[in-house]
N, C-alpha and C positions, 0 to 999 in steps of 0.2 A: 847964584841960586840954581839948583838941579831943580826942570821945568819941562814935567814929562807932556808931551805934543803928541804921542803916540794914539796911533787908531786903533783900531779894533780889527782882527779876525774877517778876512774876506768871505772864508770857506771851510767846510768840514775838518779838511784836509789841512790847514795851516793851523786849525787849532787844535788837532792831534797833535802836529809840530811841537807847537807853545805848550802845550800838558806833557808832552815826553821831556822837554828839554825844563820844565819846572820840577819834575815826580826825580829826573835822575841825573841831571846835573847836563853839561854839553857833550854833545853825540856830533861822531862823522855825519857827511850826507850819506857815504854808505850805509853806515847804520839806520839813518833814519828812513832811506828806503828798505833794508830787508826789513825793519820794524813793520814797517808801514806798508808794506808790502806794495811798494809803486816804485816806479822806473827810477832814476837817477836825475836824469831829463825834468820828472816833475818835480822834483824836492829843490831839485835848484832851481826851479821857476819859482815856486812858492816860498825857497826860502830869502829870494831879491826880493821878489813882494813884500814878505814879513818885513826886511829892513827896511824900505824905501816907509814902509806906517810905522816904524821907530818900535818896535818888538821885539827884532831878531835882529846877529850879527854877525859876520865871521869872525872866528875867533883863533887865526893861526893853522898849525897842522896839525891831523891828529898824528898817532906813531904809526910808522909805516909797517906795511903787512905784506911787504911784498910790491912790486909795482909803484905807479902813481901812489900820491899821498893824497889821501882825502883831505880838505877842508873842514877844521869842525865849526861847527853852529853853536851858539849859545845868544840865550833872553838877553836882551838891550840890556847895560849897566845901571840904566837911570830910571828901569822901571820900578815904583813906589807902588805898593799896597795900604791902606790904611785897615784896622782890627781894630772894632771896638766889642767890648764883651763886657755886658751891665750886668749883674745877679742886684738880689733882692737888695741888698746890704753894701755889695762894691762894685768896684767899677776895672777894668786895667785896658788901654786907648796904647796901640804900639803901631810904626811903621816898618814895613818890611820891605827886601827885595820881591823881583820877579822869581825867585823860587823860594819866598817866603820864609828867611830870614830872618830873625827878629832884629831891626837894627838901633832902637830905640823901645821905651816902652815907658808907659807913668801909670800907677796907681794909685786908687783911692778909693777912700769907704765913702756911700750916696746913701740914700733913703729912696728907694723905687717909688713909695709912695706918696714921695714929694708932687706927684705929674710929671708927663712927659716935656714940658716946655720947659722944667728946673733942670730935672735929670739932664736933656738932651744939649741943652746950654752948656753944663758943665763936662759932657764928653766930648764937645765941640772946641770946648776951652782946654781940654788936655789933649784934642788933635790936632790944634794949632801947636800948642807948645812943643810936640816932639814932631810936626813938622820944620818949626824955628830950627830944632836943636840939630834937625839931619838936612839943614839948606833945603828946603822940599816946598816948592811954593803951591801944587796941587798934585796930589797923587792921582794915579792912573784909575783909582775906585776904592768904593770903601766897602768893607762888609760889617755889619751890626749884628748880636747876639743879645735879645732879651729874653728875660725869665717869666716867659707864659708862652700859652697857645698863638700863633700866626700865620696870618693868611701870606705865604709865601709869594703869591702871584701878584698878591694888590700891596704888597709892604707893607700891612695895618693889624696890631695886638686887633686878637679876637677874644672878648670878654676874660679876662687872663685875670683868678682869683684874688693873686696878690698885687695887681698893678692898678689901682683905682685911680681912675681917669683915665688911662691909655685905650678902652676901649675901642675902637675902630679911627685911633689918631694916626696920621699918616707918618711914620716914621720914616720910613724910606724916602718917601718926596720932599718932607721937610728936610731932612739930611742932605739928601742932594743937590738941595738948592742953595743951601750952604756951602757946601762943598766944592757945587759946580762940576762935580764928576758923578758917574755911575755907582748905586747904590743897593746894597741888597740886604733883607731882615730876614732873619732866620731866630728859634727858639733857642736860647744859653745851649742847652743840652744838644741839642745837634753839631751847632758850631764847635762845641768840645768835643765830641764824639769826630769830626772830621779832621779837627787838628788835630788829636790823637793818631785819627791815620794817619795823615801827613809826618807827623814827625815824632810820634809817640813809642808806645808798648805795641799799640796795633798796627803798627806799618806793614808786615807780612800777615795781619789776618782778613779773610777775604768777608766773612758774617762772622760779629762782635757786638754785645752791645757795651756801652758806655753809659754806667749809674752815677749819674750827678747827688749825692746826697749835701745838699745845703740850704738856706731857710726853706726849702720845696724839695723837690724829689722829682727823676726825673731818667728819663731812660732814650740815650739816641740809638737809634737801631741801624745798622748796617750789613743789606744785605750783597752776597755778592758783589762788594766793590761798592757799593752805591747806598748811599744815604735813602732810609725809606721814610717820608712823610706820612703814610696815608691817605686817606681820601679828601680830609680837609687839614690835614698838617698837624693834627696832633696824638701823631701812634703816639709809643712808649708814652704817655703821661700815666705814670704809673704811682705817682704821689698819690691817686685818688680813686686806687682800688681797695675796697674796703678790706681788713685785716682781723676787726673785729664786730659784733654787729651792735654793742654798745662802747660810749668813748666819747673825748672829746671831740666839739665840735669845730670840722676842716673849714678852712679858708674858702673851698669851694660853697659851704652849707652844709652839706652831708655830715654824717659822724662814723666814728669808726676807719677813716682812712690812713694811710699807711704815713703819710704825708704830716698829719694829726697826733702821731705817737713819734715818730721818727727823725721828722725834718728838724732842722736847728732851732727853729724858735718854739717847736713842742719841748724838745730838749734842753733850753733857756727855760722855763717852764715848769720843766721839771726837776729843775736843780732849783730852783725858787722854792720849790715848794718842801724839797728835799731838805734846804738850811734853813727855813721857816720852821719846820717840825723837829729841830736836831737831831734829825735821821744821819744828816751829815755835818759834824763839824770843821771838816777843811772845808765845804762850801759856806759855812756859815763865818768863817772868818775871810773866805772871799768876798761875801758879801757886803759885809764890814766894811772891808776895806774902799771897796770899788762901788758900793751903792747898786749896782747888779749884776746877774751872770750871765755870760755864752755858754754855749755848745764847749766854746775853748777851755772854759776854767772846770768844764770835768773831767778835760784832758789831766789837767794839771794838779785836779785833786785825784785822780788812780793814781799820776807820778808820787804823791805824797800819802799813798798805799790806804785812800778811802775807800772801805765796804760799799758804802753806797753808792760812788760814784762809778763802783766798777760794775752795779748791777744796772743802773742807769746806762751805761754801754752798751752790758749783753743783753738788757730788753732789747735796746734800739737794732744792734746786731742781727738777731732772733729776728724781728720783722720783718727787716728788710729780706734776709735769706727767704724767707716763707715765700714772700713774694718772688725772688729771682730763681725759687725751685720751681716753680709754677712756671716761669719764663721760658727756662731752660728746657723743661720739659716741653715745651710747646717750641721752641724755638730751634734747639740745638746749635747754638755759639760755639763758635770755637776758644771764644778767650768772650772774659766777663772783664774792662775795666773802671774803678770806681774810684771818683774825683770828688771835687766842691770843698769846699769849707770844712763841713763836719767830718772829713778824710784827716782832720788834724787830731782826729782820737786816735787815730794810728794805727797798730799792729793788733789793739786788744779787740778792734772793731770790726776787723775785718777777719781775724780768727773766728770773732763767732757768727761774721755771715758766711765765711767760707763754710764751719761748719755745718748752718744750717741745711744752707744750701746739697753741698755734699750728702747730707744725709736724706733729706727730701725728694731727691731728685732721683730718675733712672739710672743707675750704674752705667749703660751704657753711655749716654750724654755726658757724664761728667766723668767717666775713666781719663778723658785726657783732656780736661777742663780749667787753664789757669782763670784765678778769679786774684786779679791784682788791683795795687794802688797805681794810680797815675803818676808820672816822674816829671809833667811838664809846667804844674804851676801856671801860673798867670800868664805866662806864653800862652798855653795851649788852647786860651779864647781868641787871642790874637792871630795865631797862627789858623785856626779855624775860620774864622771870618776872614782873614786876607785870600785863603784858599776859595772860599764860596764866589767872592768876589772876582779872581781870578779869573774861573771855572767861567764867567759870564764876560767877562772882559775877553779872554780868550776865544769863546764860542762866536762862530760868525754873527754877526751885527743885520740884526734883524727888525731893527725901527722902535725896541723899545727900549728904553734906557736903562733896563734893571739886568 
C-alpha cells in the first residue's frame, strides 16, 4: 500500500520549489535557481530538506549544457492528491499525482439536497473506493468543490440557495476528520475555473473567467494568475443578476434572475412546459417515454430538428451573453471559458452566447476575445480541487490544517 508520510513546506522558498516542479514538470537545480533567482547553495539546501519531509527527489541528470551535469529535481512519486467536485445533480471523487494527474476517478449523479451528512458520506465512499483501486491508504490532502457561496477560511456553505441544510455545516473539518489529512472547500466554479488553469484551454491565459452553466450558474474569475474570491468569497455569483425585472421565481427568492431562465432546472422547466402545451412534439414523446425532461433531452430534441427546442436554446444562449457582455465590458478577459452540464447543448448554445456577447460588448474588449467550451469533463473538478489543496499542502505550514 503507497502511504504518503510526507510533511509539509518549511518555507517561502521550498514551496516555490513544489509549485514550479508541479506547474512544469522536473527542473535542474540550475534551473530552479535562475527561476528563482537564488544561489545554487540554497536550492540544494532546500531541496535535501524537501526530500528528507518525503516532497522532493532527485531524479537522475538533467542534459548537459556544457560542464558539470545538473542534478534534476522532481515531486516524491507517492504523493496523492484527493478532488472531490459535488454540483447540484452529481458528483465525480478522483486521485491524482503530485502534479495533478488524474490517476483514478469515479462518478455519479447525488441530490445536493439530500444534506450534507448523505452527500458527504457518499463522496467519502467513492474516495475510499478509488483510493482501494490506486493502493493509497491516505492521500497527502484533499480539495472539495461545492455548488454555493463559502466561507473559504472557516470551510463552512454560507446560506448557498440550492443546498438546504449545508448552511454553516462544517465541511472541511468533518472531511478531514475522516480523512485524517488536510482539507480545503472551495465554490464548484472556482475549482473548475482553476483546473481549467491547470490543465485546461486556459493554461496560457493570465485574466479569464470560467462560466459554469448547470442546475446554477456561476462565473470563477481569475485575475492575473490568481483566483479572485472577493471580500466574503462570492464574486462571479452571477446566477443572480437579474436579467429581467418580471420572471420566474429564483432559488435565491428574487425573480427575474439569470439563473431562473437559464440554469438547467429552469430549462427542465421549460421543456416541461414546452411538451405539455405541444409546442414541442420531440419533447413530448420524450416525455412519454422517460416520465421527465433535462436540460439534455433538448440537446437531443434540436438533433432531431425541433423548432422549439432550438428556440429554448437561443433564449437560454441570448441571456447568458447579455450578462457575459456586461462582464466583459467591465472586466476585459482575455479568453471567456464555459463548462457544466448544460455545455451538452453544444455548439448551438454557444453560437448564440458567443453572439450575443460579440454584439453587446466594446469592439475593443472582444476584437481578440475566445469564448469557448471546456475540453476537460469531470476531470477538471478533480484536477481543480487537487490543485487548491496542493497550493496549501505545498505552502509553508503555519499551525493551521487547511
Amino acid at each position: 500500500m503507497l502511504h504518503s508520510l510526507a510533511g509539509r513546506a518549511e518555507s517561502p522558498m521550498q514551496a516555490r520549489v513544489l509549485a514550479l516542479l508541479r506547474d512544469e514538470g522536473p527542473l535542474s537545480r540550475v534551473q530552479l535557481a535562475d527561476r528563482l533567482g537564488v544561489s545554487r547553495t540554497t536550492i540544494a539546501a532546500e531541496v535535501t530538506r524537501l526530500s528528507e519531509l518525503g516532497l522532493a527527489q532527485e531524479a537522475g541528470q538533467a542534459a548537459s549544457r556544457g560542464g558539470r551535469r545538473s542534478t534534476l529535481v522532481d515531486l516524491a512519486p507517492d504523493i496523492r492528491f484527493l478532488g472531490i467536485s459535488i454540483g447540484a445533480t452529481g458528483m465525480s471523487v478522483g486521485l491524482t499525482d503530485g502534479r495533478l494527474a488524474v490517476l483514478a476517478i469515479r462518478s455519479r449523479d447525488c441530490d445536493i439536497r439530500q444534506g450534507p451528512e448523505i452527500v458527504l458520506a457518499t463522496a467519502l465512499e467513492e474516495a475510499r473506493a478509488v483510493m482501494a483501486e490506486c493502493g493509497v491508504e491516505q492521500p497527502l490532502g484533499a480539495g472539495i468543490g461545492v455548488p454555493g457561496p463559502v466561507d473559504f477560511h472557516r470551510g463552512v456553505s454560507v446560506s448557498p440557495p440550492i443546498m438546504p441544510g449545508w448552511d454553516g455545516y462544517p465541511v472541511r473539518d468533518a472531511v478531514a476528520r475522516e480523512l485524517g489529512c488536510p482539507v480545503v472547500l472551495d465554490n464548484d466554479v472556482n475549482v473548475l475555473a482553476v483546473g481549467e488553469q491547470h490543465a485546461g484551454v486556459a493554461k496560457a491565459a493570465r485574466d479569464f473567467l470560467y462560466v459554469k452553466i448547470g442546475t446554477g450558474i456561476g462565473c470563477g474569475i481569475v485575475v492575473d494568475g490568481e483566483l479572485y474570491r472577493g471580500v466574503d468569497g462570492c464574486a462571479g455569483d452571477i446566477g443572480h443578476i437579474r436579467v429581467e425585472d418580471f420572471g420566474p421565481t429564483c432559488a435565491c427568492g428574487n425573480v427575474g434572475c439569470l439563473e431562473a431562465f437559464s440554469g438547467g432546472a429552469a430549462l427542465a422547466r421549460d421543456a416541461l412546459a414546452a411538451a405539455r402545451s405541444g409546442r414541442s412534439p420531440v419533447l413530448a414523446d420524450l416525455l412519454e417515454q422517460k416520465g421527465e425532461l433535462t436540460a439534455a433531452d433538448i440537446a437531443i430534441a434540436v438533433s432531431r430538428g425541433d423548432a422549439q427546442a432550438v428556440q429554448l436554446i437561443r433564449d437560454c444562449g441570448h441571456r447568458v451573453g447579455q450578462v457575459l457582455a456586461s462582464l466583459v465590458s467591465f472586466f476585459n478577459p482575455s479568453l471567456i471559458v464555459i463548462g457544466g452540464r448544460v455545455t451538452g447543448l453544444g455548439h448551438a448554445l454557444l453560437a448564440e452566447v458567443r453572439g450575443v456577447t460579440y454584439r453587446r460588448s466594446l469592439p475593443l474588449a472582444t476584437g481578440n476575445l475566445p469564448i469557448v467550451l471546456s475540453e476537460l469533463g469531470d476531470d477538471g473538478g478533480v484536477i481543480g480541487a487537487a490543485r487548491l489543496i496542493s497550493s496549501s499542502v505545498y505552502a509553508p505550514f503555519d499551525g493551521d490544517r487547511s
